[in-house]
C-alpha positions as CSV (number, residue, x, y, z in Angstrom):
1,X,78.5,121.8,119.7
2,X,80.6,124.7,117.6
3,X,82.7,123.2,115.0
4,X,85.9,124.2,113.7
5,X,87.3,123.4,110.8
6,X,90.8,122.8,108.8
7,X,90.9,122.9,104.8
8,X,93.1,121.0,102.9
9,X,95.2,122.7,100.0
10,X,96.9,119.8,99.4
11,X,96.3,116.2,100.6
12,X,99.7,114.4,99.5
13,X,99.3,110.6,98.0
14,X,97.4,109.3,101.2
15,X,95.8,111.0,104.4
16,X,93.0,109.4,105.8
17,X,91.1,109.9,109.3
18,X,92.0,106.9,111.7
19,X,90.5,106.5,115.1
20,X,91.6,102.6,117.0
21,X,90.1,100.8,114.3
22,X,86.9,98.8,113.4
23,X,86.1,96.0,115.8
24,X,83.5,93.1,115.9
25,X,82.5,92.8,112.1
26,X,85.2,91.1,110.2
27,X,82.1,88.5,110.6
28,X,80.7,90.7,107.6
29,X,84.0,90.8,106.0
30,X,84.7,93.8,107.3
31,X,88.8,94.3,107.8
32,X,89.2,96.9,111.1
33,X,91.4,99.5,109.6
34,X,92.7,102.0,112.5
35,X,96.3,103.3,112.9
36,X,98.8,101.4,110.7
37,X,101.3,103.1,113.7
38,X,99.3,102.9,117.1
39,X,102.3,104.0,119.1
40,X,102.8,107.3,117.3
41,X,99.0,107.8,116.6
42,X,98.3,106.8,120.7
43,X,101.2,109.5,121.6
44,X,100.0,112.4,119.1
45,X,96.4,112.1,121.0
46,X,98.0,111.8,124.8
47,X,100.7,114.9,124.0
48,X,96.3,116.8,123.9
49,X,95.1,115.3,126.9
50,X,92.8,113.0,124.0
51,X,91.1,109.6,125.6
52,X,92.3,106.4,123.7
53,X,90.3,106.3,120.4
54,X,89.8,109.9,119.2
55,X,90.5,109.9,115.3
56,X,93.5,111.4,114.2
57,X,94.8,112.0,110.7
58,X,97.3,109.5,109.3
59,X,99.8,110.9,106.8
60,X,101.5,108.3,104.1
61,X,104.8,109.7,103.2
62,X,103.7,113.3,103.7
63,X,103.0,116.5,101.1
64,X,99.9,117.8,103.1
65,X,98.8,121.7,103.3
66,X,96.4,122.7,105.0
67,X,94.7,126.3,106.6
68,X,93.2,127.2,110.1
69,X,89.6,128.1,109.5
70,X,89.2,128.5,113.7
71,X,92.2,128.3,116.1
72,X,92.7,125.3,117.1
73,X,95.8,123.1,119.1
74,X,97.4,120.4,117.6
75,X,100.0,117.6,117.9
76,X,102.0,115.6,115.7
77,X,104.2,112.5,116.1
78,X,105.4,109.5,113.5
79,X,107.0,110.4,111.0
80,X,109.8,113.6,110.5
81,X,108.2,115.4,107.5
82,X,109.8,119.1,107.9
83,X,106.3,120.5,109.5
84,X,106.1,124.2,109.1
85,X,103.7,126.6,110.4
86,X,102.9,129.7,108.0
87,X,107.1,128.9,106.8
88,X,108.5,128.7,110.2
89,X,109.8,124.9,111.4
90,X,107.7,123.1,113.9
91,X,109.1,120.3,116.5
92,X,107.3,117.0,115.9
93,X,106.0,115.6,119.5
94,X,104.9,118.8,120.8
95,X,101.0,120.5,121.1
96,X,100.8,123.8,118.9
97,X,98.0,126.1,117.9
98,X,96.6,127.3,114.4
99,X,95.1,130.6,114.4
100,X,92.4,132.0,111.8
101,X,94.5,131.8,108.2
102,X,97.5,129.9,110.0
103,X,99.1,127.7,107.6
104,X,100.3,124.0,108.1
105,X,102.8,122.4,105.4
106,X,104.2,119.0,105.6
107,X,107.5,118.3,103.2
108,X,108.0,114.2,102.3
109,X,108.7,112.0,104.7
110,X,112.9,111.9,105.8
111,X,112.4,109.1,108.5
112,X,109.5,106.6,108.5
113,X,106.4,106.6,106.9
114,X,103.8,108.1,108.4
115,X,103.1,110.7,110.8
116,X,100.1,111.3,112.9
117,X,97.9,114.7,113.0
118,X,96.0,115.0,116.6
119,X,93.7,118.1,117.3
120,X,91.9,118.5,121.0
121,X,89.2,116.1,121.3
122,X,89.8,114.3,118.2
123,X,88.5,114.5,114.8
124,X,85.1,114.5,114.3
125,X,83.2,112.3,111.6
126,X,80.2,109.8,111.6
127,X,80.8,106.7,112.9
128,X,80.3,103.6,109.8
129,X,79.8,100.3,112.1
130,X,80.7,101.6,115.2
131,X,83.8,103.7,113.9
132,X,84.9,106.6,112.0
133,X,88.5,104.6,110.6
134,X,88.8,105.1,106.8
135,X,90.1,102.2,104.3
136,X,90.1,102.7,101.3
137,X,89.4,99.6,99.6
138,X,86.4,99.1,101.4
139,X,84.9,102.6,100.8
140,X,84.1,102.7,104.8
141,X,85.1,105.3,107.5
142,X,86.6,108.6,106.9
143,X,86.0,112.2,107.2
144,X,83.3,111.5,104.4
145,X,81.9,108.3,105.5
146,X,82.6,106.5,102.3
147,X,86.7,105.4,103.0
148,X,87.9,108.1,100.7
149,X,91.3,109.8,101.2
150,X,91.8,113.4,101.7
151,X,91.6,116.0,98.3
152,X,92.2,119.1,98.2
153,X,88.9,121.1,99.5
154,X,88.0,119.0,101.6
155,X,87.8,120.4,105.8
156,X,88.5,117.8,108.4
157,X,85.9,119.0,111.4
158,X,86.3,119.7,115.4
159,X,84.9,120.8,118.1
160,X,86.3,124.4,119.1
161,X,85.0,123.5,122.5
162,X,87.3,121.0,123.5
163,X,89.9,121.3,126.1
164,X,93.3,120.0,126.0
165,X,93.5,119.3,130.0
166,X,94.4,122.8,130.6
167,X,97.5,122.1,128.0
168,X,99.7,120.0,130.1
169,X,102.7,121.0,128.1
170,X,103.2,117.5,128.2
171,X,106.3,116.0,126.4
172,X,106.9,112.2,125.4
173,X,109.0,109.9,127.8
174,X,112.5,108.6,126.4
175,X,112.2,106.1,124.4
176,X,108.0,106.3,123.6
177,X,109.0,106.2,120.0
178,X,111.4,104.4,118.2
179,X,114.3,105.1,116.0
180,X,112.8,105.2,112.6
181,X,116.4,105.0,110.9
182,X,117.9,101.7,112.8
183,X,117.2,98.8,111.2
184,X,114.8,97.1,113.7
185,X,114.1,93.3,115.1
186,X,110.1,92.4,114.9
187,X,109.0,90.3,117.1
188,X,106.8,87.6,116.2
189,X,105.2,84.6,117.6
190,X,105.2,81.5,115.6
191,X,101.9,80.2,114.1
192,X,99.8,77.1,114.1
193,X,101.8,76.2,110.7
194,X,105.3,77.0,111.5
195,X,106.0,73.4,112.1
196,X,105.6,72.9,108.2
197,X,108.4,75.1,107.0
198,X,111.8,72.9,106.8
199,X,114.7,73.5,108.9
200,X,116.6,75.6,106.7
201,X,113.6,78.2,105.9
202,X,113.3,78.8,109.5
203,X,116.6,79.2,110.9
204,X,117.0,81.7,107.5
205,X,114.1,83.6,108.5
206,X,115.4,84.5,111.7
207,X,119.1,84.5,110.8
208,X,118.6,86.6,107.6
209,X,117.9,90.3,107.1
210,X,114.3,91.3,105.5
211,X,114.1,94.1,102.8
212,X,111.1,95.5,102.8
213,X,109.3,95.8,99.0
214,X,108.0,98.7,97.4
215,X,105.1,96.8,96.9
216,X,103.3,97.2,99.8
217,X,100.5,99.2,101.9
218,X,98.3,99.6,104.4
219,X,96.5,96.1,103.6
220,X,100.2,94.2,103.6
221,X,103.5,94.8,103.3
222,X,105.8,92.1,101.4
223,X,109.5,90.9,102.4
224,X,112.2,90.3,100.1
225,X,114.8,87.6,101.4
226,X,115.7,84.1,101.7
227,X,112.8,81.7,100.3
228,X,110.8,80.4,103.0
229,X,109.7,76.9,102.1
230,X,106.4,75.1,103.4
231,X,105.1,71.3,103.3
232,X,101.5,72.6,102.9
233,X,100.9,74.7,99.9
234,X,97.6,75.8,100.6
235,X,95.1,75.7,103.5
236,X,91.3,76.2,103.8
237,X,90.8,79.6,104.2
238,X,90.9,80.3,108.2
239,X,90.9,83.9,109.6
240,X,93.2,86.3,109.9
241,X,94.6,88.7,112.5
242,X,96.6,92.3,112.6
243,X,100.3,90.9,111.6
244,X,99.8,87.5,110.0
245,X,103.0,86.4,108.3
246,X,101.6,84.5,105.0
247,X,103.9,82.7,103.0
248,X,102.7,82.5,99.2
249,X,104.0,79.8,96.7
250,X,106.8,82.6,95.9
251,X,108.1,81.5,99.7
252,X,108.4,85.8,100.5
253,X,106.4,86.8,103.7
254,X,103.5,89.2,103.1
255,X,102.9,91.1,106.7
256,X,99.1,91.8,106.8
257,X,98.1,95.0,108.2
258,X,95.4,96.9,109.2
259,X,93.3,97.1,105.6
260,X,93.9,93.1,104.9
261,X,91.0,90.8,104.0
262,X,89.7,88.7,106.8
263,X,90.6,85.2,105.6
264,X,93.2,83.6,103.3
265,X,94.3,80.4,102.7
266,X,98.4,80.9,102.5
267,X,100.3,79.0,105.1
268,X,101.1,81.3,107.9
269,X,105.2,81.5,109.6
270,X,103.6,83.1,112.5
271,X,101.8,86.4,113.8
272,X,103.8,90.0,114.4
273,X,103.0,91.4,117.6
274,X,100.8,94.7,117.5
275,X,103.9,96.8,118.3
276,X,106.1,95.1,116.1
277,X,103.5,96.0,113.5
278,X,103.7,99.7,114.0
279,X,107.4,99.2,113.8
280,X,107.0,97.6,110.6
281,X,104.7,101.1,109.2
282,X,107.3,103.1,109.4
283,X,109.8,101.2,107.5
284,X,110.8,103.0,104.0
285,X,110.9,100.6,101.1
286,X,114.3,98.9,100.8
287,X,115.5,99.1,104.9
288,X,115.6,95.8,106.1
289,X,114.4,94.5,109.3
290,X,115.1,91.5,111.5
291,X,112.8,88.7,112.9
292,X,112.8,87.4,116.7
293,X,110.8,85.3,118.6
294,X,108.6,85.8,121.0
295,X,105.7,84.2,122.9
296,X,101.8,85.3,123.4
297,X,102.7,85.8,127.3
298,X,105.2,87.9,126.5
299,X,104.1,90.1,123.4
300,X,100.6,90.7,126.2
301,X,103.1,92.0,128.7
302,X,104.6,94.2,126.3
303,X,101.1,95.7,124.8
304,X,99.8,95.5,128.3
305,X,102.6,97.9,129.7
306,X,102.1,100.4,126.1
307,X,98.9,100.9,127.0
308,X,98.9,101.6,130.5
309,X,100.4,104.9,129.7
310,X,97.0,106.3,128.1
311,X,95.0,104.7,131.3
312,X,92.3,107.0,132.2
């Protein structure tokens, strides 16, 4: 298969290659990585005509440069980052092509956090246990097999054979991405502990604004407000899913994201749904968010109906 190939001049502080994620090992210990955004990652690969999974570059708070080495069409939707093509302005959420010596910059992020890099046919990389998403901390994945984030020098491969569906000109429905500068309501679905947090604690969790703290990353992302307090102070360490909401001794919520270990032992106020969790990665330190209820009927409808816009 001929190979293209696009060389980074400059990576910014995090880019990684993301395809869905890294199923059936956390067994092993092995955390899934994957899109910290799957709604802007899933629309930068349908805008190509991509199936669901094909990797994509993820973008953490922008600064990347890179060159055409072949032509090549691409797509980009998440976060606004001032794209420009050899100086001229591109439109996020719309397919368009790199020739030989094109250049692509990305300024710093203006609105969210991320934004998602989609060529025709997808990235290509080898697959670590059974995928080619890269995280960091566990040195898996990525365009060099060992988790490592772009530098500068590195070329992210594809296949110059690829079709984009006979270039659809395909543009996103209303609404397919959020607002990135409205403060937004999470929903989550409350947890096999929530009964242990007192009365107060809960109705201020859900009554309260949310700030979200500079600490945070792809592995969690940690909530400044009211102090959430919990009868049980520890657990046995049990599993953990995409959006856990653990509640430390400190009493502030830690959302766990894609990178997060695969148990802990902190009491948990609930689980964010996997929507609600993209919502959450493209939240700038300091905006604050809201929490709402929901149920596991209801947050499957909802992921149910997302997906049935990249059905086959």
């Amino acid at each position: 298969m001929p190979h293209g190939y696009l060389t980074i001049t400059r990576p910014g502080p995090l880019s990684t290659l993301q395809d869905a994620g890294r199923f059936g090992v956390r067994h092993l210990g092995v955390t899934q990585g994957g899109p910290a955004d799957l709604q802007a990652w899933a629309w930068a690969n349908w805008l190509l005509g991509n199936a669901w999974g094909c990797a994509a570059l993820e973008i953490t708070l922008g600064g990347l440069t890179l060159m055409a080495e072949q032509p090549c069409t691409l797509a980009l939707c998440g976060a606004e980052m001032q794209a420009h093509r050899n100086g001229q302005p591109l439109t996020n959420t719309q397919p368009f092509t790199l020739a030989i010596g094109d250049v692509l910059t990305l300024g710093m992020a203006r609105t969210g956090v991320r934004a998602y890099l989609a060529v025709v046919g997808g990235f290509i990389a080898k697959p670590v246990l059974g995928s080619t998403a890269g995280v960091v901390r566990d040195k898996l994945g990525g365009h060099k097999e060992d988790g490592s984030k772009l530098a500068a020098g590195d070329t992210l491969l594809f296949s110059t054979t690829a079709i984009a569906n006979a270039m659809l000109e395909r543009a996103l429905p209303d609404h397919a991405l959020p607002d990135y500068t409205a403060e937004p309501t999470l929903d989550l679905i409350p947890g096999a502990q929530f009964r242990f947090f007192d009365d107060h604690s809960v109705i201020a969790a859900y009554s309260q604004p949310w700030r979200l703290d500079p600490r945070s990353d792809r592995m969690g992302i940690r909530l400044q407000g009211p102090i959430l307090h919990c009868s049980i102070d520890s657990l046995i360490s049990e599993g953990l899913t995409l959006g856990a909401v653990q509640i430390p001794p400190d009493g502030q919520p830690i959302v766990l994201l894609n990178d997060r270990q695969t148990i802990g032992g902190y009491p948990r106020l609930g689980t964010l749904t996997p929507l609600a969790c993209a919502r959450l990665a493209q939240c700038q330190p300091g905006q604050t968010l809201r929490l709402a209820t929901t149920t596991a009927a209801q947050a499957q409808q909802q992921y149910r109906k997302f997906r049935a816009n990249f059905a086959e």
